[in-house]
PLY file of the C-alpha trace (Angstrom):
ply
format ascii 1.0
element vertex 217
property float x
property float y
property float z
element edge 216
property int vertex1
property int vertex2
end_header
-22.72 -6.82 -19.72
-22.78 -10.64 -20.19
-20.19 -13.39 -21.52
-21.07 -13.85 -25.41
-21.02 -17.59 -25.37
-20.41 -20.74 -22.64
-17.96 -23.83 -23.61
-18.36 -27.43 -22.45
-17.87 -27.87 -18.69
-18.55 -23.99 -17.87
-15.78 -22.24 -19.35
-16.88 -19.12 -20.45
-14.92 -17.09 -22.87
-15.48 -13.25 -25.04
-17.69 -10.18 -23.45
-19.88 -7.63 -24.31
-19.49 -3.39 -23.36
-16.10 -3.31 -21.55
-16.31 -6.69 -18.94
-12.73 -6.75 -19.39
-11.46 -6.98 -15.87
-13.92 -9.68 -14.84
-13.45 -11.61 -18.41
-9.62 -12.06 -17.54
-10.34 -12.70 -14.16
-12.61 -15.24 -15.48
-9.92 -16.56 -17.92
-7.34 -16.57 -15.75
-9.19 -18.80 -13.04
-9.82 -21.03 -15.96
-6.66 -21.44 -17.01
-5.14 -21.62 -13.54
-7.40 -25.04 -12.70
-6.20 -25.95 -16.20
-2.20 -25.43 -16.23
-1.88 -24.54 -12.49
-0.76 -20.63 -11.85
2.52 -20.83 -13.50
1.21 -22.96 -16.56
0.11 -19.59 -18.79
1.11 -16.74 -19.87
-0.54 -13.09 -20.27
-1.42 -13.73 -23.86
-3.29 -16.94 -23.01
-5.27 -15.30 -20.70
-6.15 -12.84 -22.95
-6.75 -15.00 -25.47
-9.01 -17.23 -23.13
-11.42 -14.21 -22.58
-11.51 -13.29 -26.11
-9.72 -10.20 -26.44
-6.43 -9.01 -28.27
-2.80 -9.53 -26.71
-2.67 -6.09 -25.66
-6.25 -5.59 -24.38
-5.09 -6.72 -20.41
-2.83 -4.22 -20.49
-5.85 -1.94 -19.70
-6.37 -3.26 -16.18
-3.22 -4.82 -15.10
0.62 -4.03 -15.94
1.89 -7.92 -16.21
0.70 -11.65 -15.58
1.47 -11.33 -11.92
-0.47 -8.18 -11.36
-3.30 -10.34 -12.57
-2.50 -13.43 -10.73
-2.43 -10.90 -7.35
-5.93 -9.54 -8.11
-7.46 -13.33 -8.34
-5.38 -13.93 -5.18
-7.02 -10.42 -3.67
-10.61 -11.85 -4.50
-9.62 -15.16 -2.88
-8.60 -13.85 0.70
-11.78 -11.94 0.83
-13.85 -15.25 0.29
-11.89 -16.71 2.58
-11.94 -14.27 5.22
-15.89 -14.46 4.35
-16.47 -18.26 4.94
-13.50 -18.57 7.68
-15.36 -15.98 9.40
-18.87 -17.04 9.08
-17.26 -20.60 10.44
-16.18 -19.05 13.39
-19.05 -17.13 14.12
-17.60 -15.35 17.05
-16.76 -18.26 18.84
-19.99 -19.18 19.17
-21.52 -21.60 20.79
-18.27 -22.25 22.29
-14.20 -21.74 20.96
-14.03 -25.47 20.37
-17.04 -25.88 18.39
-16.21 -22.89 16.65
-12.71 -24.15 15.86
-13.82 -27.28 14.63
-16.28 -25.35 12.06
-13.54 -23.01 11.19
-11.21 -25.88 10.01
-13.99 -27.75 8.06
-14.39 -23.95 6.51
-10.87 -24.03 5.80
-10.76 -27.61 3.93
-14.31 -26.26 2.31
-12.66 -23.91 0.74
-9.23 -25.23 -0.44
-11.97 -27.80 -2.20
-14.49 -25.30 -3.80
-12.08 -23.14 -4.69
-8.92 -24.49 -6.31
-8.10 -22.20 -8.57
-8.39 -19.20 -5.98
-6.49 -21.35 -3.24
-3.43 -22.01 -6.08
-3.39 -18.13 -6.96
-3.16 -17.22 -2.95
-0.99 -20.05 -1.99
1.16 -21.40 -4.94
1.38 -18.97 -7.21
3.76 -16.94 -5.63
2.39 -14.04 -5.19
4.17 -11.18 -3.23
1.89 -9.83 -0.86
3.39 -7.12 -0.15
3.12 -5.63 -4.33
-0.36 -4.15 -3.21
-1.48 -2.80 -0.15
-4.87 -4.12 -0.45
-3.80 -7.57 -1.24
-1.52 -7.83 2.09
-4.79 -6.16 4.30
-7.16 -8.99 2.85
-4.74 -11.55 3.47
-4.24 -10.58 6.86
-7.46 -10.17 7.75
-8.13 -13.69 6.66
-5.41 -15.12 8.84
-6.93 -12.59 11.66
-9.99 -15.05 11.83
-7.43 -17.96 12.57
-5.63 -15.49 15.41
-9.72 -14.93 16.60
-9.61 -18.37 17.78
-6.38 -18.78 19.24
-7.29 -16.50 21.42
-10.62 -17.18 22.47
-9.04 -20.78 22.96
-5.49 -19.56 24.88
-8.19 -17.75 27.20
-9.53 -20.83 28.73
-6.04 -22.14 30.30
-5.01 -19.94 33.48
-3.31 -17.24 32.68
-0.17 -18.21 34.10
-0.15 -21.10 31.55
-0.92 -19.75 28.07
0.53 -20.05 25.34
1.47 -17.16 22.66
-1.54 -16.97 20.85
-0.04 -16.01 17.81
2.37 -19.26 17.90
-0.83 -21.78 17.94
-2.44 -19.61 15.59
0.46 -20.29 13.12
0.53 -23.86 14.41
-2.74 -24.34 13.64
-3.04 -22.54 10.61
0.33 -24.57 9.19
-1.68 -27.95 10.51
-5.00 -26.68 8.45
-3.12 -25.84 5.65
-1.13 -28.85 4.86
-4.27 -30.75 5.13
-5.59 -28.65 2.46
-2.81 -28.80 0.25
-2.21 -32.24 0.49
-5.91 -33.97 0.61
-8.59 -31.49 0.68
-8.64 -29.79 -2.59
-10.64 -29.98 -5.77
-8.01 -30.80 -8.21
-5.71 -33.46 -9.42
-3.36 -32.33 -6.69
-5.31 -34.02 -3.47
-3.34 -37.06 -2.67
-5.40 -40.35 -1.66
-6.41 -40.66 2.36
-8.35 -43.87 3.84
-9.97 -41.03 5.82
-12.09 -37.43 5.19
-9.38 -34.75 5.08
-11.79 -33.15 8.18
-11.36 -36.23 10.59
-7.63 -36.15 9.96
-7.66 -32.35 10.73
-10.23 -32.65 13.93
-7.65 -35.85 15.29
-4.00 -33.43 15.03
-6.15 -30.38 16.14
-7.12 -32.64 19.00
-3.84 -33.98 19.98
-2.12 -30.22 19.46
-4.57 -28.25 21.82
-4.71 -31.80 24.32
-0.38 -31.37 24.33
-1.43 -27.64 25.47
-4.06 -28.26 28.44
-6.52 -26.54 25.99
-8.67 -29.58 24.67
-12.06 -29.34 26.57
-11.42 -31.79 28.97
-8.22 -30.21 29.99
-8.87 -26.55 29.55
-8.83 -24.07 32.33
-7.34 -26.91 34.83
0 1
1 2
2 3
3 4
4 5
5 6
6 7
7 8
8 9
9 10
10 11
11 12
12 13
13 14
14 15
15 16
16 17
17 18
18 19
19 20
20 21
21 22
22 23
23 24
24 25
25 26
26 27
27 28
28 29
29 30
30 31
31 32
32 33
33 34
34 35
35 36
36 37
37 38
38 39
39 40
40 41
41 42
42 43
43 44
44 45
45 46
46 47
47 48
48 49
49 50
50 51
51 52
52 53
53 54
54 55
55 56
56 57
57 58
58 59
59 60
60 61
61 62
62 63
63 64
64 65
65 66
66 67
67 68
68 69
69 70
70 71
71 72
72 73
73 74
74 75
75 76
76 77
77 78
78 79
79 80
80 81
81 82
82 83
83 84
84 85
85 86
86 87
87 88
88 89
89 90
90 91
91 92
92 93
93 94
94 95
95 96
96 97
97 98
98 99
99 100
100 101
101 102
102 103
103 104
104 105
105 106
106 107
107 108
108 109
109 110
110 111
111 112
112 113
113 114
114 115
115 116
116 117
117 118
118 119
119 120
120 121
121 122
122 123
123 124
124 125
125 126
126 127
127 128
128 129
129 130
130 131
131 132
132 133
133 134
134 135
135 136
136 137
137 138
138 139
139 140
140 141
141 142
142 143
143 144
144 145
145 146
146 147
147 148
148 149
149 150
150 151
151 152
152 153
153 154
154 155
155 156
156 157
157 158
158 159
159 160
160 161
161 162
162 163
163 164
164 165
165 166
166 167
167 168
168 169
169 170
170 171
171 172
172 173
173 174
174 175
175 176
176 177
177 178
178 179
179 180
180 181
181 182
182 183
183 184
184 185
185 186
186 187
187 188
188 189
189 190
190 191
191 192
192 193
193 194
194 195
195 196
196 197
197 198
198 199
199 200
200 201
201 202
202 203
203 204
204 205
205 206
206 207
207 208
208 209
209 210
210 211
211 212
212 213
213 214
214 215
215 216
């Protein structure tokens, strides 16, 4: 198997001995850091990878069931590189955090086209069972560390895990959207998108006793 020819700047397009799946997958990433996810349709993807207008119909029913399986390969990145960030909280929660977020930003910026299809696109994860499980276990790596880092305040005086994990998830993600990506939709910041993260992480888990000079008091 193997893409018959490359374009200028790396787009690929055609394939050889039924690559369908991956050459629309392919396509459709293309297009998606091209248009954005609601700038094609089914027949340009199609026609990006080379292949007649009713050749996708093979591996996916519509435009959106495409559009959920790039979304489906993106949370399992992201679970991958949110939880090698984390690495079990080691050497401590805070340092782990810390390399978690950066992980977060990391990919938002690597991976555009992924983070649009999971994020923007408006994908309903609930239309596949496997797409909802690899979503949630991406967002499981985020609860990981809420945890580890509610467990250091007394236990009289956590908080919900799950709210900071949303809290701090929302806080990662807006950074993402907004200046950490890889496309013409990060705005302009007189700062790196990871030293405005590390400051509101800061001041949220200092508001919460859980900052590492407060924690555990």
């Amino acid at each position: 198997m193997g893409w018959s020819k490359d374009e200028p700047g790396g787009r690929r397009r055609g394939y050889h001995h039924g690559n369908l799946r991956e050459a629309l997958i392919e396509a459709a990433l293309s297009l998606i850091a091209e248009k954005g996810p609601s700038g094609f349709s089914f027949a340009d993807a199609a026609r990006s990878a080379g292949v007649s207008s009713a050749a996708p119909y093979r591996h996916f029913r519509d435009r959106d069931a495409l559009l959920a399986d790039v979304a489906h390969r993106g949370f399992e990145l992201f679970e991958q590189r949110l939880a090698t960030a984390w690495n079990d909280g080691r050497p401590d929660p805070f340092t782990a955090f810390e390399s978690t977020g950066r992980a977060y930003l990391a990919f938002a910026r690597e991976e555009p086209s992924h983070y649009s299809a999971m994020f923007e696109a408006g994908v309903d994860l609930d239309s596949d069972p496997e797409l909802r499980k690899a979503a949630d276990r991406a967002f499981a790596v985020l609860r990981q560390a809420a945890d580890a880092l509610c467990a250091l305040a007394p236990a009289g005086a956590r908080p919900p895990a799950l709210m900071v994990s949303l809290h701090l998830w929302s806080m990662s993600h807006g950074i993402a959207s907004l200046f950490g990506r890889g496309d013409a939709g990060r705005r302009k910041l007189p700062m790196a998108p990871e030293e405005l993260l590390e400051a509101g992480v800061l001041v949220y888990l200092r508001g919460l006793g859980l900052d590492r000079g407060g924690s555990g008091r």
